[in-house]
N, C-alpha and C positions, 0 to 999 in steps of 0.2 A: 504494500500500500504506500503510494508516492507519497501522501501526505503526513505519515509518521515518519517518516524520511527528512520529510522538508521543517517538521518540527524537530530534529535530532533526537529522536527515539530507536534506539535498537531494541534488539532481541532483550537485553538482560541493560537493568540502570539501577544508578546507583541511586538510594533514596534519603538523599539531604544534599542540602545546597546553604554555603552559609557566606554568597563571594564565590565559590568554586563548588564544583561538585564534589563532594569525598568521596573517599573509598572507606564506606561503613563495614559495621560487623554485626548486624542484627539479624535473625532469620531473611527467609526469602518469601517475600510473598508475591503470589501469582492472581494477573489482571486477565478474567475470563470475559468471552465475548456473551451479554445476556439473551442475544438473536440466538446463539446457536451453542454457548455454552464451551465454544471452544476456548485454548489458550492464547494471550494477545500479547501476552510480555510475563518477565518474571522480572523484580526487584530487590535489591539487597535492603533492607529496611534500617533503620537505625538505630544504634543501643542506646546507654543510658551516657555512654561515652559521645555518640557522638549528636547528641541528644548536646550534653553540656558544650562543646564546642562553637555549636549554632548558636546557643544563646550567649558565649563569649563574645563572637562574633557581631551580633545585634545589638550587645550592647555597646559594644565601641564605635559601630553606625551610629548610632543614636546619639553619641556625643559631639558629632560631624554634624547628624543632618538640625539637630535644634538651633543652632548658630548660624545655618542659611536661611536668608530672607525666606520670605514666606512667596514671595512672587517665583523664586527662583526654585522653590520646589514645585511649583506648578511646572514649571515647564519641564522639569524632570517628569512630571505626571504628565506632560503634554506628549513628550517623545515616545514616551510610553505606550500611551492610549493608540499615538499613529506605527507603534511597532504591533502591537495586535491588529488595529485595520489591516495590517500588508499580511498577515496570516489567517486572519478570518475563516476561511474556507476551510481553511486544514483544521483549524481549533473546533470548528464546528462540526466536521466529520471522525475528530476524534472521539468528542461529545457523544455523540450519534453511537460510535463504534462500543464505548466502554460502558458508556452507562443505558442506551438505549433508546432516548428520546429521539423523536424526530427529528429530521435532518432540517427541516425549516424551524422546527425550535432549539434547534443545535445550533443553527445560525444568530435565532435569534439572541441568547443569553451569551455569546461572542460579544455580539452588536451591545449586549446592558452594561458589558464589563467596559466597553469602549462607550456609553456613552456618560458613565459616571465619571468615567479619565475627563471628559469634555465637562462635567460639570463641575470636580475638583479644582480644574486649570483656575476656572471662574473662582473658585471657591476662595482659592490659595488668595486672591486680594481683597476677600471680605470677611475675613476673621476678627470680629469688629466687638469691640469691646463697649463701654460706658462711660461716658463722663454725667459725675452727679454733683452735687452741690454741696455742702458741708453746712451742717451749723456753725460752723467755730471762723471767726472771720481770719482773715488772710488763709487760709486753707483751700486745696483740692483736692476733689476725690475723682476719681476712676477704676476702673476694673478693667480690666485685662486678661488675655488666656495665651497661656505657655504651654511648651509640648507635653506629655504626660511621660512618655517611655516607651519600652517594646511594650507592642501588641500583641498579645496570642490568639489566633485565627484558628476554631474549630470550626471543620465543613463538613456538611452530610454529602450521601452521595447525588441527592437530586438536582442539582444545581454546583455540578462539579467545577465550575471557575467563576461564575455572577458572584456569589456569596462573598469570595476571598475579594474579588474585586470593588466592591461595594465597602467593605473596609478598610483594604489595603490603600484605593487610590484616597480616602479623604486622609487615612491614619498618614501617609506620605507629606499630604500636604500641611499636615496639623506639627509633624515633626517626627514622626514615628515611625521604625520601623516593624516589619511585622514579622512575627514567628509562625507559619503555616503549618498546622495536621491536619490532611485532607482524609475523609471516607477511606480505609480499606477496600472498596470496594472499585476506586478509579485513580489510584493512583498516577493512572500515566497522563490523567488531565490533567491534574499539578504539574508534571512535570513540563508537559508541550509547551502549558503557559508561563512556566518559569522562564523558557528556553527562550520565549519570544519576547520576553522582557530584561534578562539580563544584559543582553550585550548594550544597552541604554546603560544601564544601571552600572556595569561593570567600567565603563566608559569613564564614569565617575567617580570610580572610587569604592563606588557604594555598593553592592552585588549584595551584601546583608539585609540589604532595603529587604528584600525579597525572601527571605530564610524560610527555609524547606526541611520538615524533618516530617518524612514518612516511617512511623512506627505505631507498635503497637499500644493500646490505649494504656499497660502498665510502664511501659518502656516511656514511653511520650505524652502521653496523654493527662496519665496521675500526675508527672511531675510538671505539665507545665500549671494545674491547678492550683498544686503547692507552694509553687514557685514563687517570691516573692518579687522578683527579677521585670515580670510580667502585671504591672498594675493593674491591667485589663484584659480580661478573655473575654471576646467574642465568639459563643457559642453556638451554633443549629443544630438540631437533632430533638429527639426526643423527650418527652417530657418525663418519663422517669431519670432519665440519665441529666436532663437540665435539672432535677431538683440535687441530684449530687454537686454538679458545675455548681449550684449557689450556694450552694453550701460550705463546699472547701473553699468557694475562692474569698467567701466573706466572711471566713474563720479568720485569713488572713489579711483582713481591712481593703483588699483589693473591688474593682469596681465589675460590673457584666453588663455585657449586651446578650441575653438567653432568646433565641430565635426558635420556640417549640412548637409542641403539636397546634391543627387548628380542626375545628367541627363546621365548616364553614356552611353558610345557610343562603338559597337565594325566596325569597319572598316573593311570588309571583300573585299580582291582583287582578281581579276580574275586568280591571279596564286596563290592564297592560297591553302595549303592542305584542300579541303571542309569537310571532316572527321572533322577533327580536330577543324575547326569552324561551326561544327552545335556541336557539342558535348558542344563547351565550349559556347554557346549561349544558350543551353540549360538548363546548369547546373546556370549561369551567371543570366538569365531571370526567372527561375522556383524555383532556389533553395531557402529555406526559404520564399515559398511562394510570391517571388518580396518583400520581407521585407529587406533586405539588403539595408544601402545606396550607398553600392558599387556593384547592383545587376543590371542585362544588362536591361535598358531600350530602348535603340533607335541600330537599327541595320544599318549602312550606307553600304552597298550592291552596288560594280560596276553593272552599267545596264546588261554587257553582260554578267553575270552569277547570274540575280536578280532570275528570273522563277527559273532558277534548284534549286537555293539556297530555297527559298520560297515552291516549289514542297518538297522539302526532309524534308523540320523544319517541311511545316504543316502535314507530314506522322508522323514524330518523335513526336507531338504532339498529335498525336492519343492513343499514348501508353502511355502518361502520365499517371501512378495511382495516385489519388486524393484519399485521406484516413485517417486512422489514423496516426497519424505520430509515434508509437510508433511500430508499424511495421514497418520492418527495408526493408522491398519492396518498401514502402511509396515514393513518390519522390517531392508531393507539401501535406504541410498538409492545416490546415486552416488558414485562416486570424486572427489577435489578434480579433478587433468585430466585430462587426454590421457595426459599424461609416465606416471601411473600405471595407466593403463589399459595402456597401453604392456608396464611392467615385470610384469606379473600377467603377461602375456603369455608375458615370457620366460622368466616363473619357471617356470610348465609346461612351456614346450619345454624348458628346462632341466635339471629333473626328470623329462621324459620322457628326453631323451637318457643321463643318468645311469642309465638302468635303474627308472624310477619309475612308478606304474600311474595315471591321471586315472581315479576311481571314479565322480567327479559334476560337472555344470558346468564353465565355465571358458568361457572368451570372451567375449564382448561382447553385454549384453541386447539386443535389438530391443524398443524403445518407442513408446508410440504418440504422435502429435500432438507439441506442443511440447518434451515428451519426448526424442523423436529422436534432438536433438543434446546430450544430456547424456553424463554419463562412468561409463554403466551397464556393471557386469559380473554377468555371473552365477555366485556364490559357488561356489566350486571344493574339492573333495577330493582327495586322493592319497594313493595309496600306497605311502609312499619307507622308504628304510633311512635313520638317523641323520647317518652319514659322507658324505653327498651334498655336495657344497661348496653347493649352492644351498639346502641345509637350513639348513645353517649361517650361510646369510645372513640378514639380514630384509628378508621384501617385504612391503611395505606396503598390503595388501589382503585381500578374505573367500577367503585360500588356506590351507587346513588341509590339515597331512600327519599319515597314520596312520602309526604306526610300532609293530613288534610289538615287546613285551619276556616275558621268560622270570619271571621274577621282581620284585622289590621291588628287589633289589639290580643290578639292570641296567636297572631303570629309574632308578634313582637314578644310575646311572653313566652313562647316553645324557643323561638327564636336563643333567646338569651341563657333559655334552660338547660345550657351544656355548659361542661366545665373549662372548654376553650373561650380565645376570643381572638380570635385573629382578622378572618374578611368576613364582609356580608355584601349581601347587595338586593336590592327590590326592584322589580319591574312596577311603575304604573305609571299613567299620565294624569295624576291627582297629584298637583302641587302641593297640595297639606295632605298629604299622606308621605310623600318623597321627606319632607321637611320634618315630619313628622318623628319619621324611619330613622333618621341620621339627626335629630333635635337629643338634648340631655336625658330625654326620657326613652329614644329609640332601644338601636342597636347597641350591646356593649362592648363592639371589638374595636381591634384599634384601627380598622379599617372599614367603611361604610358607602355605598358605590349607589347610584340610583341610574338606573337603566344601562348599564353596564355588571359584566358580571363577577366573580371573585379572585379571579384569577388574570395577573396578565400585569401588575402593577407597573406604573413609569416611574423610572429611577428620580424625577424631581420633587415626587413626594415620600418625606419620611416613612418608612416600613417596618411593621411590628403589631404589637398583641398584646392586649392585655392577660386576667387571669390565669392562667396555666398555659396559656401561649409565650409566659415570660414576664416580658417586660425589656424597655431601653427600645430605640431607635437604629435603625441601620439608614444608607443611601440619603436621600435630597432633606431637604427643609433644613433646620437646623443640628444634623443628624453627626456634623461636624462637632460638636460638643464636647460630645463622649469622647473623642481623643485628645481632649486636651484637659490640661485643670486651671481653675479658673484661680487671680488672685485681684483681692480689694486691696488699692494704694491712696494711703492717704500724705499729700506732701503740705510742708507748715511752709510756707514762703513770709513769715511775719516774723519779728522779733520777739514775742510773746511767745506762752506755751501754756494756752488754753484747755480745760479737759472738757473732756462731752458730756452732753445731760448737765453743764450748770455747776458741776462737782469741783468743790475748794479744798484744795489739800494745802495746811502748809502756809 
């Protein structure tokens, strides 16, 4: 494959980069193809040895890059951003290759990590602090934000270079650099995209900017929680495994961005454009094979247009192609493995035994040729009530439940009554119901969408979740924050030495 090629990927790679690539000594783990299960690479992983190195490394970056203007880190994230443009294609079909997703959303999450570089660039000269006023005369006050430190960047495998990107180019521009442990399960996306950004970064000096340690979660993972080295981890995954992340890291006064699970809901109303919300239910529930945390799980459907709606998703469902995902027809590819082929599984027996109806699909596609052995399912429907404990869960897969509601205000109340909160979104053309949805008393996630569906977010709005979806911001708004720490200056320009609040000492 030309394009593993043009990323510097061989047969066998080393797994840490701290400036250069080392030669580790940690087992060796193997990157399978999820299409057809074969093997795609093997890598040397990293010990606890050279686990410490990388973060030697990052730290001595980090005392470089705090002391460059803040403009001039941008354009380090500029050069950056237009060295991934010039590889695109290849990052995308590595995507596609390792983890599974479509080749047009292989492209797409290329294109996010390149367009936060483009937003950072901007960023890097608005890192704007406060000027406030003081009681105490001859005095000023201001506030200001300094670099924080290394960053530690945990990534799942659904989003094998967005996510790093997302933090890496603001943490760059804030002054930091970042310590990356990507997914076990995609190793070699880490690596393509390290490759396409070094030789920038190495240019400068800097090749730490970027520090790579693929290892195991006790090898690399425990210690960078530990780690005091790492003021901040930035976490995705799970929400069992995020309640441990918050745990160690605020044992040790350190800060988190926890990117968890999400129960994401679309609210469909009897005066919605119905086009419009099977489309983006469709795409919401299917795309990235239900691997999104922001991908439509539960559908809250008014009773008096539940049948037509149901009638028309399960037609729509028919024509789903299940496939390679590197055909660009493709619309669900495979699952990452087994394990979740597995849990799809149990989620509908699960929902079956709770009293739950299978309307469409569900099990395991039959594929043709090399196909065969991949981790194909066929997209699944249900129709469960709210209160099912396996609703309330999230499974990781293209499993959508219908669930009928009576109103605007029992959908907003089912709506809310999972222990996520990450996207929503409602269809209707009722201004005070839209308003309504997304007002203080709507939706409770950290993300609320009106005629648009839950998945798909643009990098210039801050991204996140409340309740067990975490907490902290990632990407646009002021999402910039979090890598840095803020400080209050107050300067006396008078010959006096007044105290605050009136207080006379002396």
């Amino acid at each position: 494959m030309d394009f593993l090629k043009e990323l510097g990927i061989e047969d066998e790679n080393y797994g840490a980069y701290n400036g250069q690539w080392l030669e580790t000594s940690g087992d060796w783990l193997e990157s399978r193809n999820p299409s057809t299960g074969e093997l795609i690479a093997k890598i040397k992983q990293a010990d606890e040895a050279d686990y410490e190195r990388c973060l030697v490394a990052a730290r001595d970056a980090f005392e470089k890059l705090r002391t460059m203007p803040a403009p001039a880190r941008g354009e380090l994230v500029r050069k950056c951003g237009e060295a991934i443009r010039s590889k695109k294609d290849a990052l995308g079909k590595l995507i596609t290759l390792e983890m599974g997703k479509s080749i047009q959303e292989g492209w797409g999450e290329v294109q996010e990590v390149i367009d936060i570089a483009d937003f950072a660039v901007g960023q890097s000269r608005m890192l704007y602090g406060l000027s406030m006023h003081s009681e105490r005369p001859g005095h000023a006050m201001r506030e200001q934000w300094h670099p924080l430190g290394v960053v530690g960047v945990i990534t799942a495998f659904n989003f094998p270079m967005a996510v790093w990107g997302w933090n890496s180019m603001l943490a760059w521009i804030c002054g930091d650099p970042c310590v990356w442990k990507p997914a076990s399960s995609v190793p070699l996306c880490a690596i393509g995209m390290i490759n396409a950004v070094r030789p920038v970064l190495e240019a400068e000096g800097l090749g730490a900017l970027a520090t790579l340690c693929i290892g195991s979660g006790r090898n690399v993972g425990a210690r960078m929680l530990e780690d005091k080295r790492l003021p901040m981890i930035s976490f995705t995954g799970s929400t069992s495994v995020g309640r441990n992340v918050g745990a160690t890291v605020a044992q040790r006064f350190g800060s988190t961005i926890l990117e968890l699970g999400g129960n994401n809901a679309i609210v469909v109303m009897e005066d919605c454009d119905l086009d419009m919300a099977l489309h983006a239910t469709l795409f919401g529930a299917v795309g990235t094979a239900g691997q999104r945390c922001t991908s439509t799980r539960r559908i809250l459907v008014q009773e008096s247009i539940a049948d037509e709606f149901i009638d028309r998703l399960k037609r729509a469902y028919q024509d789903i192609k299940v496939g390679d995902p590197m055909d660009e027809s493709t619309l669900c590819g495979p699952l990452i493995d087994e394990a979740a082929v597995e849990a799809m599984a149990a989620s509908i027996e699960a929902a079956k035994a709770a009293g739950g109806e299978l309307l469409s699909g569900g099990g395991k596609a039959e594929m043709p040729g090399d196909l065969a052995g991949g981790n194909f399912v066929v997209p699944a429907i249900m129709k469960v009530e709210n209160e099912y404990q396996i609703v309330q869960d999230e499974t990781f897969a293209p499993l959508l439940y219908i669930i009928c509601v009576k109103d605007l205000e029992d959908a907003i109340s089912k709506h809310n009554d999972v222990p996520q909160g990450l996207s929503s979104a409602i269809f209707t053309l009722n201004v005070r119901d839209a308003e309504r949805f997304i007002s203080a008393a709507g939706s409770d996630c950290g993300i609320a969408n009106v005629n648009i569906g839950t998945s798909g977010a643009e990098i210039g709005g801050a991204f996140g979740g409340e309740k067990e979806t975490g907490g902290g911001r990632e990407s646009g708004s002021d999402a910039w924050k979090a890598y840095m720490r803020r400080q209050t200056n107050t300067v006396n320009y008078s010959a006096e030495l007044p105290l605050a609040q009136g207080i006379q000492f002396g």
